[in-house]
C-alpha positions, 0 to 999 in steps of 0.5 A: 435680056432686057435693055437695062441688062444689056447696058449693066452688061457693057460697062461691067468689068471685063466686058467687051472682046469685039464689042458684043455683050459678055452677058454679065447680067445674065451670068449674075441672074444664072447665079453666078454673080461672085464671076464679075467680082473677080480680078481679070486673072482670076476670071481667065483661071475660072474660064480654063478649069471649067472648059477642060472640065467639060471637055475631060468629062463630057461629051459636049465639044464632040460634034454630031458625026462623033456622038456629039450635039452641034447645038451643044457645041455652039452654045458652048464656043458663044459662051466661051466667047461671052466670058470677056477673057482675054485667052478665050480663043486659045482656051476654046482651041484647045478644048476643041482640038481634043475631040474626035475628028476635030477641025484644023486650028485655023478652021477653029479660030474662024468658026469661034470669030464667027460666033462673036456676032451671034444674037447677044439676046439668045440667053448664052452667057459665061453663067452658061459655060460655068453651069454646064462644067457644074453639071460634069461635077465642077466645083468653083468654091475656090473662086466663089469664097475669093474675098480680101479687106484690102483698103478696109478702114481699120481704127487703132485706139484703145478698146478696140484690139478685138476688131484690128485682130478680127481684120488682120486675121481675114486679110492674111486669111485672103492672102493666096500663099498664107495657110495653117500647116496640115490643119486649122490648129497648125502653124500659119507657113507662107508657101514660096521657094525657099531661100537657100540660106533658109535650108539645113546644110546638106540640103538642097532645093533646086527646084521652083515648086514652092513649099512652106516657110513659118509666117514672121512679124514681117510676112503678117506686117505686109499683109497689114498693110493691105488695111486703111490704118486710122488713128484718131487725130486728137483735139475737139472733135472726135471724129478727125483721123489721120492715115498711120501704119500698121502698129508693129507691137501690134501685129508682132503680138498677134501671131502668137495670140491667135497661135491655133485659131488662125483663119487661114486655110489649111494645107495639106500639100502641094501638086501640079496635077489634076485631081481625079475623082473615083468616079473618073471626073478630072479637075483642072485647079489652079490655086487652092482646092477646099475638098482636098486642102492641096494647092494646084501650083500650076495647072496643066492643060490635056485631054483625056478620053471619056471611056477607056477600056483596060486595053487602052490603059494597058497600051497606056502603062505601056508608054509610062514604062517607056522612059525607063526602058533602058535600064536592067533591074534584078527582076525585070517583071518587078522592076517594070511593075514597080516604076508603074506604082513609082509614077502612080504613086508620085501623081497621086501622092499628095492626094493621099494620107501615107504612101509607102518610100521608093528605094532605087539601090543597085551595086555600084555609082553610076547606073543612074539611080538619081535619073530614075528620081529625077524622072519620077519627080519630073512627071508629077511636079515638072522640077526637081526634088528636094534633097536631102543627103544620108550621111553623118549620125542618124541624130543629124540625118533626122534633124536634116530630114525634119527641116525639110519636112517642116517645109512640105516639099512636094518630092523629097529625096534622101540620097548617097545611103550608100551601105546604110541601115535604113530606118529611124523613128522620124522617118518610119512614123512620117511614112505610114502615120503622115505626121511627126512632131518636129523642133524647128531649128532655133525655136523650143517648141514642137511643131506637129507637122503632117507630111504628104510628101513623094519620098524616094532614097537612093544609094548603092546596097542600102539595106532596108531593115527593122521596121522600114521593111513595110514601109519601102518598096525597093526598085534594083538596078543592075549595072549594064556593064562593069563601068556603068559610068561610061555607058551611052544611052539614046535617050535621058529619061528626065530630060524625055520627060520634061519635053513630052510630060503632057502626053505621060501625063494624059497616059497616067490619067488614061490608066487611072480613069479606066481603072476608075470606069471599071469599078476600082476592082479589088483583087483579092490581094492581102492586106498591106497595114498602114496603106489601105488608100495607096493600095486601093488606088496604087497596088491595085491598078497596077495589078490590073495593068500588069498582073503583079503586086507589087507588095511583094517587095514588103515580103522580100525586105523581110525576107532580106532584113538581116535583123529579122534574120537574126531574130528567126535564128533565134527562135528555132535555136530556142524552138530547138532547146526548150520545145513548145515548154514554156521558160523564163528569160532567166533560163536563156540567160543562164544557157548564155552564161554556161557556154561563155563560161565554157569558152573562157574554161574550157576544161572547168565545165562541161561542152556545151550541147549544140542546141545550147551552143545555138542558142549562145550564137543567137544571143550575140547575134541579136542582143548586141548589147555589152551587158546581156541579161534577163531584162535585155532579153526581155525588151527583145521577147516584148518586140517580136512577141505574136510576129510570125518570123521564120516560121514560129511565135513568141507568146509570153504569159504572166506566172502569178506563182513566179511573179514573171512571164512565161515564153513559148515558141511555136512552130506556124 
C-alpha cells in the first residue's frame, strides 16, 4: 500500500481498532468500495454473514493438523481484524471455535490481539475476508445496493411534480421496513409488530416477529421527511429558497398515484433462518435477501459441518425428535416421521411457494396439542405464532383468517376446531395456490395477497374433508391417561426449544445439508399435486431419514373423509342399479322418487329393490339439499367426474340425440 493509501486508510470511516490500518484503500481497490459506505451497523452485519459463510462452507478456519491451511487462517483473523468492527474478536471467536480441535477462547483472543500488529503492508484487507466468502458462494447484494436520499434537496414548485414523486419513491424504497406485498405491483405494507388494536377480534399476535401492515399518508409523511424540502422564497431573485416541509396533499396523493409502480422491493415473507442452497451452501442474512424476496429478522449464528454423511443426519433427526418424545400419537411411526416433515416444513416454509397445513387433533383437552405448536414455531422463528381461533360462521372464520394473512405472519395457527369440518375456499386456495384475493377491513377493494405462511390447526376431533384431504397432514395425539390435563412431564418442549434452538437449529441444517451433499436423491414415491418444491425438499428427506412418506396422510384424510365416504356409497349403489350402461340424471332422479313415494305409500306402489333402496339412501346422504332434482345431481356427477373413489369412475359424455349427458360408472 502506498503512503497515500495508508493515509485515506486511517481517516476513513471506521478505521482504527488499536490504531493499525483497516485497509480501506486496499478494500476500495479489491472492488469492494460500497464496504466504507455503509453505516457502523451495517458494516458489523456484513462482517458476521461473510465469516459464518466461510466457516459453514469452507474449510478455511481449519488449521493444519485438521485438513486446514495455517496460512489461510492467519489472513483470514488479519482481516477480520482489518474490517474496524467493533465485534471482530467476538465474531472472529466464534467462527474459530467451530473448527475440529479448536483452541481455548482465552487462547483465540490472544492469538487474534497478536495479529493486530501484523505488517499493515502485506495486502490483507476487509476486501480480503469479503472475497473469500464471494468464493463459498456469498452474495452481498443486499449491502452493495444499500442507498438512501436522505438530505437530498428537493423543490416544491409547480412543474416539477415528477421529480418530488421520483425522490419520495427512492427514499421510501431505501426505507429497510418499506416493501410491496408479494410482488412489485403489490400494495407497499411496512413490516413492524402489529398493534393490537390493529388485529380482528378473535386474533392474537403475541409474538415479536413482525409482519406487514398497509403503508398510510403518515408512514410515506415520515419517510418524506428524511428529503431537504425547498420552496422558492418569492421576490426578485429567483434563486432564493426557504426550508419547508413535505407538502401533505402531496405526499397523501402519491400512494395512490404510484399504486402498482412503487420502487419498493417485494416481500415474499418473513424468516429467522439461514437460507441453504441445494448445493448445501448456508447464508447467514440479515435483513432483506433480493434472491428470495424474504427478510432475515434476525440472524442467528451455528456452525455446521462441511460433509455429513446420511449417519450423521440420522443421529441428527434423532435430536429434533427428541423435544416430542414424551407424547404417544395413534401411529408412533408416523407420528414420529411426520413432526420430522413439521419441523423441516417450518424452517423451510417461507423459502417455499405452498406447503401443506399441519393439523395436531387428538380426542380430549389437554394433551398438549398448542405445545406441539408452540414448539414448531419456536424452532423456526423463536416467538409465538399468530392465532387465529375457529369458531363462529365460516363467513367470519374467513374474514378473521384473511386479515391475518394480509399481515404475513411468519407461523399462523387456527385454534379451538373442536369437531369442525375443515375446509373453506380462502384457506384451501392460500395452501396449495400461495395467493388469495382479500378485502382489507374498511377498505373496497381487492388485495391479491400471497401468502408463505407456517400454518397449523389444532382442536379436538376436527375432521379433514372435501378438498383440505390433500392439502393437511394430520399429526394424532393420544392422551396419556384419562385426565391428560393432570399429567406431569419432565420437560416443556416449547420452553426445551427456546433455550437449546442453536444446537436444533444446527441438527436441522446438518440433516438438510446432507441430504443436499447427497444429490437430493429421489425416492420414487408418487406424486403429491400442488407441492412438488415441499416434497422434493420435505417429504423426501424425511423419507431418507426415517423410510416413511409421510404423504400417507393425504391418503388416509380420504380414506377418513366422510364426504368422500358418501360419494363412494354412492357410485357402487349406482354401480349396483345401472352397471356399466350409461343413464341419465333424470333416471336417478326418478328412482329417488319412487322409493320416496314408497315411503310415504307404502301400499300404493310397489317395494322398492334393494339396489334401488341403496341408491335412495345415496342420495340423502350426499345431496343434503331440500330440493333434490336432475340439475342438483348433476352439479354432484360434475365434482366427482374422472376422481377414482372407492374403487369406480364417473364419466359423462354429451347425447346429441337427447340434448343431455350420458353418466357411466366403472369399476377401477
Amino acid at each position: 500500500m502506498t503512503t497515500t493509501a495508508n493515509r485515506r486508510a486511517e481517516t476513513a470511516p471506521g478505521a482504527g481498532h488499536g490504531g493499525f490500518d483497516t485497509g480501506f484503500a486496499d478494500a476500495l481497490a479489491e472492488g469492494n468500495a460500497w464496504f466504507p459506505q455503509l453505516p457502523a451497523a451495517k458494516q458489523a452485519e456484513v462482517v458476521k454473514y461473510a465469516v459464518l459463510h466461510v466457516a459453514n462452507n469452507s474449510s478455511l478456519f481449519e488449521r493444519n493438523q485438521h485438513g486446514g491451511n495455517d496460512q489461510d487462517y492467519e489472513r483470514l483473523m488479519i482481516a477480520i481484524a482489518r474490517s474496524g468492527v467493533v465485534d471482530a474478536e467476538a465474531i472472529f471467536v466464534e467462527a474459530a471455535s467451530s473448527a475440529k480441535g479448536a483452541a481455548p477462547e482465552d487462547q483465540l483472543r490472544r492469538f487474534f490481539h497478536s495479529m493486530t500488529s501484523a505488517e499493515p503492508n502485506d495486502g490483507i484487507t476487509v476486501g480480503t475476508l469479503l472475497n473469500a466468502a464471494r468464493r463459498c458462494g456469498a452474495d452481498f447484494n443486499t449491502w452493495e445496493a444499500t442507498s438512501d436520499n436522505r438530505g437530498r434537496e428537493v423543490l416544491n414548485c409547480p412543474g416539477n411534480e415528477e421529480e418530488c414523486r421520483k425522490q419520495i419513491d427512492i427514499i421510501v424504497a431505501a426505507d429497510p421496513q418499506t416493501f410491496t406485498l408479494g410482488d412489485p405491483t403489490g400494495p407497499l405494507v411496512i413490516l413492524r409488530v402489529p398493534k393490537k388494536e390493529q388485529l380482528h377480534p378473535k386474533t392474537k399476535w403475541e409474538g415479536d416477529l413482525p409482519g406487514t401492515t398497509l403503508a398510510t399518508p403518515a408512514d410515506i409523511m415520515q419517510r418524506a421527511e428524511r428529503l431537504k424540502w425547498l420552496q422558492r422564497a418569492g421576490g426578485k431573485g429567483e434563486d432564493r429558497f426557504v426550508r419547508t416541509g413535505p407538502p401533505r396533499a402531496f405526499v397523501t396523493e402519491w400512494l395512490q398515484q404510484l399504486r402498482g409502480q412503487y420502487r419498493a422491493s417485494p416481500l415474499q415473507g418473513i424468516t429467522r433462518v439461514p437460507r441453504i442452497d441445494d448445493n448445501g451452501i448456508i447464508h447467514f442474512i440479515s435483513g432483506y435477501d433480493p434472491i428470495t424476496g424474504l427478510f432475515h429478522d434476525r440472524l442467528t449464528s451455528f456452525h455446521v459441518p462441511l460433509k455429513p454423511s446420511q449417519d450423521d443426519a440420522r443421529k441428527a433427526a434423532e435430536v429434533l425428535w427428541f423435544p416430542f418424545s414424551q407424547y404417544n400419537f395413534d401411529d408412533p411411526v408416523a407420528g414420529r416421521a411426520l413432526l420430522l416433515a413439521a419441523e423441516f416444513t417450518a424452517i423451510e416454509r417461507a423459502f417455499l411457494p405452498v406447503a401443506p397445513m399441519f393439523v395436531v387433533r387428538g380426542t380430549m383437552s389437554g394433551t398438549g396439542k398448542g405445545l406441539i405448536v408452540r414448539t414448531l414455531v419456536r424452532l423456526a422463528f423463536d416467538t409465538k405464532p399468530a392465532m387465529a381461533t375457529w369458531g363462529g360462521t365460516s363467513e367470519e372464520f374467513e374474514k378473521r383468517l384473511g386479515a391475518l394473512l394480509l399481515q404475513a405472519p411468519g407461523a399462523l395457527s387456527i385454534d379451538n376446531a373442536n369437531g369442525m369440518q375443515i375446509k373453506g375456499d380462502l384457506l384451501e386456495s392460500i395452501i396449495t395456490e400461495g395467493c388469495a384475493d382479500i378485502r382489507p377491513l374498511g377498505r373496497s377493494e381487492i388485495i391479491k395477497v400471497r401468502n408463505r405462511s407456517f400454518i397449523t390447526l389444532t382442536g379436538n376431533n376436527p375432521i379433514i374433508t372435501g378438498d383440505m384431504a390433500r392439502r393437511a397432514l394430520a399429526v394424532d395425539i393420544l392422551p396419556r391417561s384419562a385426565d391428560p390435563e393432570r399429567d406431569r412431564y419432565t420437560f416443556d418442549p416449547a420452553e426445551l426449544m427456546q433455550r437449546r434452538r442453536t444446537n436444533f437449529l444446527q441438527a436441522a441444517f446438518l440433516a438438510m445439508r446432507a441430504f443436499r451433499l447427497a444429490g437430493m436423491p429421489r425416492q420414487g414415491l408418487p406424486a403429491v399435486g400442488s407441492f412438488g418444491e415441499w416434497s422434493r425438499k420435505v417429504r423426501d428427506l424425511v423419507y431418507w431419514l426415517t423410510d416413511y412418506d409421510v404423504s400417507e396422510g393425504f391418503r388416509r384424510n380420504k380414506a377418513e373423509d366422510p364426504r368422500r365416504q358418501g360419494d363412494a356409497a354412492l357410485l357402487t349403489a349406482l354401480y349396483q342399479h345401472f352397471g356399466a350402461n350409461p343413464f341419465k340424471a333424470a333416471d336417478v332422479i326418478a328412482v329417488h322418487k319412487r322409493v320416496a313415494d314408497h315411503r310415504r305409500s307404502p301400499h300404493s306402489s310397489p317395494a322398492p329393490t334393494p339396489t334401488e333402496q341403496a341408491v335412495y339412501e345415496g342420495i340423502e346422504d350426499v345431496l343434503t339439499s331440500r330440493d333434490i332434482n336432475a340439475k342438483v345431481f348433476g352439479y354432484w356427477a360434475r365434482r366427482v367426474k374422472g376422481a377414482r373413489t372407492g374403487g369406480f369412475v364417473l364419466e359423462t359424455h354429451p347425447n346429441p340425440t337427447t340434448n343431455a349427458n350420458d353418466i357411466t360408472v366403472q369399476k377401477v
